[in-house]
C-alpha positions in Angstrom: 6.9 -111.2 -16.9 4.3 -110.6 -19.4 3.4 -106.7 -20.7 -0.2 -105.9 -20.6 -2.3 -103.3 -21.7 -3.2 -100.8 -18.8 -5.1 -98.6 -21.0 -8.6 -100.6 -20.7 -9.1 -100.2 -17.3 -9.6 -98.0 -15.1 -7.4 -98.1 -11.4 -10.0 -100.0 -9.3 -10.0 -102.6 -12.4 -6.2 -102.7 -12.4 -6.5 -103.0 -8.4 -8.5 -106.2 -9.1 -6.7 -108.0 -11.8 -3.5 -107.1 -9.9 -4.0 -108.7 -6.5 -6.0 -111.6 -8.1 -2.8 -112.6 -10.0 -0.4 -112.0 -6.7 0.5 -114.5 -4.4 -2.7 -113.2 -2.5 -4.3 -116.8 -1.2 -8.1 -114.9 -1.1 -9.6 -112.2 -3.4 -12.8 -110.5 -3.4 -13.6 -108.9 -6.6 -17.6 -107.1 -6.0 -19.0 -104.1 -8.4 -22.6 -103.9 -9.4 -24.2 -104.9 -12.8 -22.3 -103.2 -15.9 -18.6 -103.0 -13.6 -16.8 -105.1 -15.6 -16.2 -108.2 -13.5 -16.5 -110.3 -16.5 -13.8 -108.7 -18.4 -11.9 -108.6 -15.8 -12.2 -112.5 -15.1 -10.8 -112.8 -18.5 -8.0 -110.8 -18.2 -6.9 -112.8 -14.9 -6.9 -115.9 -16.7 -5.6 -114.1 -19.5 -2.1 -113.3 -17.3 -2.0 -116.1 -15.5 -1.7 -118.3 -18.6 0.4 -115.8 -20.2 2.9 -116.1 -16.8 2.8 -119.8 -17.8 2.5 -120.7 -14.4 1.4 -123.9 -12.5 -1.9 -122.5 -11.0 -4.1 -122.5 -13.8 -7.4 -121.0 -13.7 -10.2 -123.1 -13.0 -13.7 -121.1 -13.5 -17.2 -122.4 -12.2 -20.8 -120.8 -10.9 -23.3 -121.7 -8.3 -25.7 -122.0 -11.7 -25.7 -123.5 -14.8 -27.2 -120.7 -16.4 -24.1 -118.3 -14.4 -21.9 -121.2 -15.9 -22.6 -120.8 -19.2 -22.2 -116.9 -19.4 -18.9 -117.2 -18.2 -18.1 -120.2 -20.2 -19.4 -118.2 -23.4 -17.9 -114.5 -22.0 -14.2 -116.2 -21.2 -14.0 -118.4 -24.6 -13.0 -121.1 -21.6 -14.2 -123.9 -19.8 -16.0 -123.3 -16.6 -18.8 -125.6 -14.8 -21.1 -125.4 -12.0 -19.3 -125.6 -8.4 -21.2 -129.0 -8.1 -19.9 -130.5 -11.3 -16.2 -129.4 -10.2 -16.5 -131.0 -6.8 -18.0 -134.2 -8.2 -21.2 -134.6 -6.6 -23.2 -137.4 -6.4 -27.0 -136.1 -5.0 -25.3 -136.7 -1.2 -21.8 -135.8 -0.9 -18.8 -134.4 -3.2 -16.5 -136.8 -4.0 -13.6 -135.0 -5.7 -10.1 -135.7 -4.1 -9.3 -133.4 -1.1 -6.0 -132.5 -3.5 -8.3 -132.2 -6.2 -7.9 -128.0 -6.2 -4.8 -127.8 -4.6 -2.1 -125.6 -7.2 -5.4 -124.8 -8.8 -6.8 -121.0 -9.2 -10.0 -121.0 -8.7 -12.5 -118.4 -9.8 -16.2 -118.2 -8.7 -18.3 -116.1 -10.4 -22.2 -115.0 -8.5 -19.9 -115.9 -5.4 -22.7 -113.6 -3.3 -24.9 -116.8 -4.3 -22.7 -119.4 -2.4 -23.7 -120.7 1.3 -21.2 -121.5 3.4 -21.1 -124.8 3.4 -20.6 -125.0 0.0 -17.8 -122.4 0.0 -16.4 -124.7 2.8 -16.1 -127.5 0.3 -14.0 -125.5 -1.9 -11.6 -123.9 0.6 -10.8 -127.7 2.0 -9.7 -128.6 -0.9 -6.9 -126.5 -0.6 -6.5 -124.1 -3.7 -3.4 -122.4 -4.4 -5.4 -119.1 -4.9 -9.1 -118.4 -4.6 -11.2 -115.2 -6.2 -14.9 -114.9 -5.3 -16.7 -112.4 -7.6 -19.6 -111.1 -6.8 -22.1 -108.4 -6.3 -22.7 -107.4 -2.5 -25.9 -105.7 -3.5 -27.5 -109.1 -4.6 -29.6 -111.3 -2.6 -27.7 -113.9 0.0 -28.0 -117.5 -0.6 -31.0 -119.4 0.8 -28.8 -121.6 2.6 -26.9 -121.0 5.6 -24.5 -118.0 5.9 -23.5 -115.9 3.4 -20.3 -116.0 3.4 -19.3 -113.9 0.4 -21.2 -110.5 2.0 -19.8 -111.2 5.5 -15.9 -111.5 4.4 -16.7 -108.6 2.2 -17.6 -106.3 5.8 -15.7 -108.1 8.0 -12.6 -108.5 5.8 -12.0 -105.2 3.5 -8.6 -105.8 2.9 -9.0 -108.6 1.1 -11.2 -106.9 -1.6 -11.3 -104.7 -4.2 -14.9 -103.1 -5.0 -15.6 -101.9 -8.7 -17.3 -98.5 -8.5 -17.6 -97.3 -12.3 -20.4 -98.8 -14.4 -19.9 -98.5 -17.9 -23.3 -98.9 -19.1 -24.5 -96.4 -16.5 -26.1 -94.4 -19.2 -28.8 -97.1 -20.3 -32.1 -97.3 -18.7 -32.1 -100.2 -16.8 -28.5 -99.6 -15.0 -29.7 -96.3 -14.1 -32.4 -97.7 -12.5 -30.8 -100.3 -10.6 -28.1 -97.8 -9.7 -31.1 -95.8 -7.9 -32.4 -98.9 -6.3 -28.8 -100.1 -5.0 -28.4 -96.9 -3.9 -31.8 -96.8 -1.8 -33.4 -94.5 -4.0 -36.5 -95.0 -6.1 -36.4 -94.5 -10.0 -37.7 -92.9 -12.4 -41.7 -94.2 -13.5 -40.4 -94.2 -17.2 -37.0 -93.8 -19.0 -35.7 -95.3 -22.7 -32.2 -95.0 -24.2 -31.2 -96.2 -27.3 -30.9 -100.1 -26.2 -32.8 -100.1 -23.2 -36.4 -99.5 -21.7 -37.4 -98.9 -17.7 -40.5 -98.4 -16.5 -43.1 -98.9 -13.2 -46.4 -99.5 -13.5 -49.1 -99.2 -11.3 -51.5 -102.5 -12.0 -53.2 -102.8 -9.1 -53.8 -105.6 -6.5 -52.7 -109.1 -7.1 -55.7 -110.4 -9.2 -55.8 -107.2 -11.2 -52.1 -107.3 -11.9 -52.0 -110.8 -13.0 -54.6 -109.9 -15.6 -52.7 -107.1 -16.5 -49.5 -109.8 -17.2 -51.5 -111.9 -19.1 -52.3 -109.3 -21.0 -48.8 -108.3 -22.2 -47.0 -112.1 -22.1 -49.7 -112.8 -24.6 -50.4 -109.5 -26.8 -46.2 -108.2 -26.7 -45.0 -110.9 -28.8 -42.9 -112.4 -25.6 -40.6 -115.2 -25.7 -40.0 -116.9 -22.4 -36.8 -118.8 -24.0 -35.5 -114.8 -23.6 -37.9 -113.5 -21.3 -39.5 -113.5 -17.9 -42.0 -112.8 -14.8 -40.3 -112.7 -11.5 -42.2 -112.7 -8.5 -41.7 -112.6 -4.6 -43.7 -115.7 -3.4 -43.9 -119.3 -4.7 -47.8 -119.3 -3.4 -50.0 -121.9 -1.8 -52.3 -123.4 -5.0 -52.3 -123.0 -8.7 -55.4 -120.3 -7.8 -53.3 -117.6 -6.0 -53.1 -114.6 -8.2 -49.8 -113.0 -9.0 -47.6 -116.0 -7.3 -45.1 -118.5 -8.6 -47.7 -121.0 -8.9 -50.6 -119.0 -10.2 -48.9 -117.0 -12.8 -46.9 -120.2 -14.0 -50.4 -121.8 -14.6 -52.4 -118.9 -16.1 -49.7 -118.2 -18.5 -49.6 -122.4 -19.5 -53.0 -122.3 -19.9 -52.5 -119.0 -22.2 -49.8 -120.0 -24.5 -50.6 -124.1 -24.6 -54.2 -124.5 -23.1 -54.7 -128.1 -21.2 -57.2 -129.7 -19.6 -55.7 -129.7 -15.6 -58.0 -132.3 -14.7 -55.4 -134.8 -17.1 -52.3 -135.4 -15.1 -50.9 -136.8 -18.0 -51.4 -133.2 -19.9 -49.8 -131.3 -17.0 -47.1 -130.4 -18.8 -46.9 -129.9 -23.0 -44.7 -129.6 -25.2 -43.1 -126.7 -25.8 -43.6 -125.7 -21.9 -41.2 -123.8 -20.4 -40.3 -125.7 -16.9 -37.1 -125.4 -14.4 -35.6 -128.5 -12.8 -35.7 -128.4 -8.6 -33.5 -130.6 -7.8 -29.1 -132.2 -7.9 -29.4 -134.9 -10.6 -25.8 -136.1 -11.1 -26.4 -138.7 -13.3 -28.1 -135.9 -15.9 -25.4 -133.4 -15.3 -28.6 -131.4 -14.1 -29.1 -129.4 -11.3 -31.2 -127.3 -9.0 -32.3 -124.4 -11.3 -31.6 -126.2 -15.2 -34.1 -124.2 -17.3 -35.2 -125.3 -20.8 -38.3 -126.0 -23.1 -40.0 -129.6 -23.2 -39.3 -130.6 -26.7 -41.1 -134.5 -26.4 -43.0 -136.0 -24.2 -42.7 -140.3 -24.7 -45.4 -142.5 -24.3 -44.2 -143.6 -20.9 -44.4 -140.4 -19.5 -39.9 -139.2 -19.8 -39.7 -135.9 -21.1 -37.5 -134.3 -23.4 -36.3 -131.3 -22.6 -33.7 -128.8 -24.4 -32.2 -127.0 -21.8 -30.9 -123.3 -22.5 -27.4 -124.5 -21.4 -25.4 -128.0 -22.7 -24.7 -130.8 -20.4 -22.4 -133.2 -20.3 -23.2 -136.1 -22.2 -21.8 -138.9 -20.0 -21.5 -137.3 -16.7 -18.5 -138.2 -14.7 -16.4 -138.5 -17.3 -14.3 -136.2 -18.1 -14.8 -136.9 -22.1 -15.9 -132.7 -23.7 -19.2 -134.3 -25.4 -22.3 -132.1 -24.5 -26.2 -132.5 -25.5 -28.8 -129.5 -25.2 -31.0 -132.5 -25.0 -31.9 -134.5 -21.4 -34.8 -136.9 -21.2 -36.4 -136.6 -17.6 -37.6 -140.0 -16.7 -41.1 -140.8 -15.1 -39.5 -140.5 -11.8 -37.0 -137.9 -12.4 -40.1 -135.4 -13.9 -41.4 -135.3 -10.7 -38.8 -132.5 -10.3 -40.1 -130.1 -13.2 -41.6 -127.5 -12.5 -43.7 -124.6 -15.2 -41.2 -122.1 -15.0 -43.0 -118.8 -17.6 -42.5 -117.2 -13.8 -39.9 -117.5 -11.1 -38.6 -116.3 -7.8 -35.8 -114.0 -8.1 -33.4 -116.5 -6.3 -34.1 -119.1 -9.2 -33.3 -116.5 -11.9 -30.1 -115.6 -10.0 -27.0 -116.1 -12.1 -29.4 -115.3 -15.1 -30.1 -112.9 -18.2 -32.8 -112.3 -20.1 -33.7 -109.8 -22.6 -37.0 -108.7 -20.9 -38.4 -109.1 -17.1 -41.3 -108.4 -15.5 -41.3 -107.4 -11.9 -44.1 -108.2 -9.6 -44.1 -106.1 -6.5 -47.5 -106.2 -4.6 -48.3 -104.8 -1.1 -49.0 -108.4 0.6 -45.5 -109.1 0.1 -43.8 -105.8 1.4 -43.4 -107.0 4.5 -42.0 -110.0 4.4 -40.6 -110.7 1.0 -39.8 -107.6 -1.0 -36.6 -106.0 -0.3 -33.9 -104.0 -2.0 -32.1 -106.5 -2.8 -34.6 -108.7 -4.0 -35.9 -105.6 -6.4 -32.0 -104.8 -7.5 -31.8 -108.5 -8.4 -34.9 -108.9 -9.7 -34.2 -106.1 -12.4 -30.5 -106.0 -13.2 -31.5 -110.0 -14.2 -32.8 -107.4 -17.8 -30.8 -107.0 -20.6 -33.0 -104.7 -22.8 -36.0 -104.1 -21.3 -37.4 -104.4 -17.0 -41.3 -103.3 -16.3 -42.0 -103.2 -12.4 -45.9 -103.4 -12.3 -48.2 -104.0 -9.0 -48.5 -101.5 -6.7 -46.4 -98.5 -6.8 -46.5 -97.7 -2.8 -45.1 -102.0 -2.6 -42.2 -101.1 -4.8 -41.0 -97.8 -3.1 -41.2 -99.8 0.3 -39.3 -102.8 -0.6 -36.6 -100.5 -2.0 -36.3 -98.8 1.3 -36.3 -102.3 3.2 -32.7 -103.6 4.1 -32.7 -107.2 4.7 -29.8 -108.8 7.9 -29.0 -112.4 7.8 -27.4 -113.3 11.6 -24.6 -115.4 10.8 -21.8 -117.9 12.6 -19.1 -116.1 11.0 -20.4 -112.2 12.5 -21.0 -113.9 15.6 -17.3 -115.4 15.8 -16.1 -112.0 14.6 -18.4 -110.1 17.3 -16.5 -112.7 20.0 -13.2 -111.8 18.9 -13.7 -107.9 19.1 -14.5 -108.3 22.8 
């Protein structure tokens, strides 16, 4: 039995790393942004190899981008769920043994549907630990598996209540917003800035963006626009689709009416779709670097892939050519949803909050993940009376598993 250090952590830490470690088949580990879950994903490992038992830790994320911070946070390996299970753009093809004496660690688990979680749990691991924040969005596929065994199972979870970065700006803000309550318009601390800004309707807004993407020296390989709705056109103001153009045509004018000028290099775009053979997947971010004559791209994602996907050889490339077929699944990405940043960081975010969306988009948890997505700096902007409203607007997904529950009570 190994001795560890108890002095750097506090008892609901302890709580955590203690039943994760036990023969306890399932733990929950949840706390908001600024907890500690990643430390205390190292220290599990850290004990667990230390124990020198035969379930070794075996890390992954929904995301890439979740991937690599825990990956770069745990100085170990970790890969995306699909990566671990093998799949192949239909089905997963690793062994049904192929977790079995295994621990496994997710991290963003509040991000997994349930029939991915299923394809974990049927392969049979030894121990499994789902960390997560309860307080985030659910997945946009079916169930949410992660927030209903957090209600419906308690005693399988340990929830992190102290946030040691509670004194910066943007945790205090999100605190607020987790907690239903609406921040402050303005607050700066030493390493961080809030603040909520009252731009006006969509059009005005989007001008208003513009204006500081272009003037503020912003870098969309560290920052970002988030906004509630994808939009219908390249013409709808304040949307997915009409920021992401505005902004291209801002930072790398075009002419539109080219297809072949669509994109340029030095774009920022986000991949929408499983592609196996490139070790890329649904939500791979990164800058076009070339574009070839025949129409592949180049593009550097913002986290390595494997070189030879499928094999199991360590060699990864920040570089991934996107052929004329495969392109077709870029996407300009200078603004996303808040689902596709999920798993994410980035040093500054806008947050678009407009009153055409308060009713069927904006919600607190949208907002809270939105903004803890910041590391230094998160501006809310739009309409004030949108932003107060979504943050009192709590979201229910009706799921198989509270329905089963609900049977079993009667």
């Amino acid at each position: 039995m190994g001795v560890y250090n108890t002095m750097t952590f506090d008892a609901a830490q302890l709580a955590a790393i203690t039943r994760a470690t036990s023969t306890a088949r399932v733990t929950l580990i949840s706390g908001s942004a600024g907890t500690g879950k990643t430390t205390i994903i190292r220290e599990i490992c850290n004990r667990i190899e230390e124990e020198e038992t035969d379930l070794k830790p075996l890390l992954c994320a929904f995301s890439g981008k979740a991937a690599a911070r825990l990956r770069e946070a745990t100085q170990r390996p970790a890969s995306t769920i699909h990566r671990m299970l093998a799949y192949d753009g239909t089905s997963f093809k690793a062994d049904p043994d192929s977790l079995t004496g295994r621990t496994v660690i997710v991290d963003e688990a509040s991000m997994i549907d349930a029939p991915l979680l299923a394809e974990i749990t049927r392969r049979n691991p030894a121990r499994l630990i789902l960390v997560g924040d309860q307080a985030q969005l659910p997945p946009v596929g079916r169930g949410q598996p992660y927030h209903d065994i957090l209600a419906l199972r308690p005693d399988l979870a340990i929830n992190l209540t102290r946030c040691y970065r509670a004194s910066e700006a943007v945790f205090q803000a999100a605190v607020a917003i987790r907690a239903g309550s609406t921040p402050p318009m303005q607050l700066t601390t030493p390493g961080e800035r809030w603040a909520a800004v009252n731009t006006g309707d969509a059009a005005r807004t989007q001008s208003t963006v513009l204006s500081w993407v272009t003037a503020d020296a912003w870098d969309f390989e560290q920052d970002i626009v988030l906004v509630p709705r994808n939009g219908e056109s390249d013409d709808d103001p304040a949307t997915v689709r009409g920021l992401n153009r505005a902004i291209a045509d801002a930072v790398l004018p075009r002419d539109w009416k080219d297809k072949k000028q669509r994109f340029q290099v030095g774009d920022r775009v986000i991949n929408g779709k499983n592609l196996p053979k490139l070790d890329c997947w649904n939500g791979t971010i990164g800058t076009i670097s070339a574009i070839d004559i025949d129409g592949g791209i180049w593009v550097r994602v913002d986290d390595p892939v494997q070189t030879h996907p499928g094999m199991d050889d360590g060699a990864m490339t920040d570089r991934v050519l996107f052929s004329r077929s495969d392109r077709n699944n870029l996407s300009l990405a200078y603004a996303l949803t808040a689902h596709k940043s999920q798993g994410s960081q980035y040093r500054r975010v806008l947050v678009v909050c407009l009153c055409k969306d308060a009713h069927s988009l904006l919600s607190r948890s949208w907002i809270y993940t939105a903004v803890t997505r910041a590391k230094q700096a998160a501006v809310v902007c739009g309409e004030y009376g949108a932003f107060k409203a979504g943050i009192e607007k709590v979201e229910s997904k009706h799921t198989c598993i509270q329905e089963f529950a609900n049977s079993t009570d009667q």
